[in-house]
N, C-alpha and C positions, 0 to 999 in steps of 0.2 A: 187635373183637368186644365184643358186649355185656355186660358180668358184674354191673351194677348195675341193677336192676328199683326205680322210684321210681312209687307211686301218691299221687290225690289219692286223697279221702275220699267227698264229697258227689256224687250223679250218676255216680260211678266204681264206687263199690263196696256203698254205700248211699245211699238215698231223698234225692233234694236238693230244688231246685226244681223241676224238675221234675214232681216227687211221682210217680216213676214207679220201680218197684223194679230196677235197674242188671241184669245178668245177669251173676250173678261163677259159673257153672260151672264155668270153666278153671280155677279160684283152687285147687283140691284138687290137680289133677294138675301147676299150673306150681311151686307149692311143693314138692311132691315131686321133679321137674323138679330143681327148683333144689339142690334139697339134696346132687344127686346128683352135680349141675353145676358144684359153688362158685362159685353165680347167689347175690347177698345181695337180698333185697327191702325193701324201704323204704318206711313210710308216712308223707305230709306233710299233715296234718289240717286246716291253717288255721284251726284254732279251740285258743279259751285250753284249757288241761289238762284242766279240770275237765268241760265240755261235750264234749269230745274222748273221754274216757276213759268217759265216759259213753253216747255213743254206739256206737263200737266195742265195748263189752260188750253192751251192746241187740241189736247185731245180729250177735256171735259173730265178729266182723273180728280180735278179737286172737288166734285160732287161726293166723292166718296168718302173722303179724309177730313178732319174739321184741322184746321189750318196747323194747331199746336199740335198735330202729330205727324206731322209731315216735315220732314227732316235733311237737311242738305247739308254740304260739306263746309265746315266753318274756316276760319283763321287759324284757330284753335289746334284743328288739326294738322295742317301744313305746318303748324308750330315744333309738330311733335317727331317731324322726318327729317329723315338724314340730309347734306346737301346732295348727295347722289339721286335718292329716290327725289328731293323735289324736282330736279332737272328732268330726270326720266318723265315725271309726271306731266312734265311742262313742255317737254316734245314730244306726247302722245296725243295733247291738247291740241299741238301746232297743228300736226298728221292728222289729229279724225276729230270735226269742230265739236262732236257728240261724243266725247272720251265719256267712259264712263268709271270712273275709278271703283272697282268690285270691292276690293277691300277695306273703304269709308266705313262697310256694316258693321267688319269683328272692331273696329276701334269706337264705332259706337256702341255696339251693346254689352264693351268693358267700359268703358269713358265716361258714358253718357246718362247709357240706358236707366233707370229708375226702381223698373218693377221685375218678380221673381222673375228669372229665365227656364226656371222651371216651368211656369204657367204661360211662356210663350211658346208662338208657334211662326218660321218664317217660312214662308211664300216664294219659290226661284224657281229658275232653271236651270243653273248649272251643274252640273258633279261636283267638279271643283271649285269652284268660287262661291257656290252657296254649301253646300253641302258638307264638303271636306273643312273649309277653313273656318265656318260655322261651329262643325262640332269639335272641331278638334282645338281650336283658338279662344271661340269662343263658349261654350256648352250650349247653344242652341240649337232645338229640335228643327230638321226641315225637313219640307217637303217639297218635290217637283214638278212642274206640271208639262205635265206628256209632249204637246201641243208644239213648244219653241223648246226641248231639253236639247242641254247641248253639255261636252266636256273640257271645259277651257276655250269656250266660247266655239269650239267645233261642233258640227252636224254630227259627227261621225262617233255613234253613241258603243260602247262595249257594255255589256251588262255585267252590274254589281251587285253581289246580293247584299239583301234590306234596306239596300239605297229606294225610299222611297217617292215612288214614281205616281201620279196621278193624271186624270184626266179634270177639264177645265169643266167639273161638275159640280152644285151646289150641295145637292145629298152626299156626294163623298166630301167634301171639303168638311163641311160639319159633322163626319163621323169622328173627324179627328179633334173637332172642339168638343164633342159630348162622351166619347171614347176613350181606355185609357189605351194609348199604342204603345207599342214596343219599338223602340229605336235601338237597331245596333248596329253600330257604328265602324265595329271591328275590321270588316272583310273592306271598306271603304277605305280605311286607315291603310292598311297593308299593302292593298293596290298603290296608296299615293307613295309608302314609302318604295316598294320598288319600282315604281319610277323616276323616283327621285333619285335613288340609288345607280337603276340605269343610266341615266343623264350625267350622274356626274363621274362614275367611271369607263361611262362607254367612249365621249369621246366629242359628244353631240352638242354640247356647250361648253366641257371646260377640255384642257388637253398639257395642262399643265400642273404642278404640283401648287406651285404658285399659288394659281387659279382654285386648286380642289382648297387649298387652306382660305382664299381669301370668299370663298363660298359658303365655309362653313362660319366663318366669321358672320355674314351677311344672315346667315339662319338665324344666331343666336339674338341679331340686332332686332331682326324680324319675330322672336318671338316675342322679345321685350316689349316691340313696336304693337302687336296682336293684343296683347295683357293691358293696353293703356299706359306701359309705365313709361318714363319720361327716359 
């Protein structure tokens, strides 16, 4: 069973790219839900404190959260990347003042996180950014919400089977904290690998032999990076 409720931020609960306002109506009655439940809720913001804390008071999100679960990207972490990926990070910052870094989650709920991953559940909308590098990085069950789903932060959705998909409802949201579901992951998995596989012998990012070895370098860095380790 479920007892741990883990959301992101941006398109889940507030305005991301999108630019489209998320629909958090359940959020009044799954808090009270939970309190009733000893359900703990958790928010993972992907943005530095300052931007984060700023945001969640803009839109009244820290009514929900009790302050020590509510989670922003530390020192700590930036400790733990390469100097390439800091720099990327650091001109995505420059380019869009609301960067959201997606992948802060898998290194907190290897790094950080506390309690079983079995008994939690996270809360997105992406394919790939919640979904894929979730279960596959980190073991964590997710699920989608219909409303803002996107695939690599695009509109333009392909269907996967068992990738689960929801609507921004309080009776479905709680069938999956009373509920045992079945996650399989598999058909998810395969999709990313042949794309992944596409991309790098088609032509579309790398086009060099070079390039394909120093890609797969960056994989093995990146799974390291995924797992917490140093």
């Amino acid at each position: 069973m479920k007892t741990k409720i883990c959301f992101g931020l941006l398109d889940v609960l507030v305005k991301g790219k999108l630019n489209k306002k998320p629909d958090t109506s359940f959020m009044s009655e799954l808090v009270d839900y939970s309190k009733e439940n000893k359900k703990k809720l958790f928010l993972i913001t992907g943005l530095d404190a300052d931007k984060g804390e700023e945001i969640i008071k803009k839109n009244g999100i820290d009514a929900y959260f009790s302050k020590e679960n509510i989670c922003h990207i530390s020192e700590k972490y930036y400790d733990t990347l390469s100097e390439i990926d800091k720099e990327l990070k650091e001109q995505a910052k420059q380019n869009d003042l609301n960067y959201c870094d997606e992948y802060y989650k898998v290194y907190f709920f290897n790094a950080i996180y506390k309690h079983k991953k079995e008994e939690t559940l996270f809360i997105g909308h992406d394919i790939w950014t919640d979904a894929y590098y979730l279960s596959k990085y980190a073991g964590i069950d997710t699920i989608l919400l219909k409303d803002t789903l996107t695939n690599n932060s695009a509109p333009n959705i392909i269907e996967i089977k068992d990738v689960h998909i929801v609507g921004s409802n309080f009776e479905i949201i709680k069938s999956y904290l009373e509920e045992e579901k079945q996650f399989n992951y598999e058909p998810l998995h395969k999709y990313a690998e042949k794309l992944l596989y596409k991309e790098m012998v088609g032509g579309s990012l790398f086009n060099t032999k070079q390039k394909v070895g120093s890609f797969w370098n960056r994989q093995k860095d990146k799974k390291s990076f995924v797992r917490g380790e140093d």
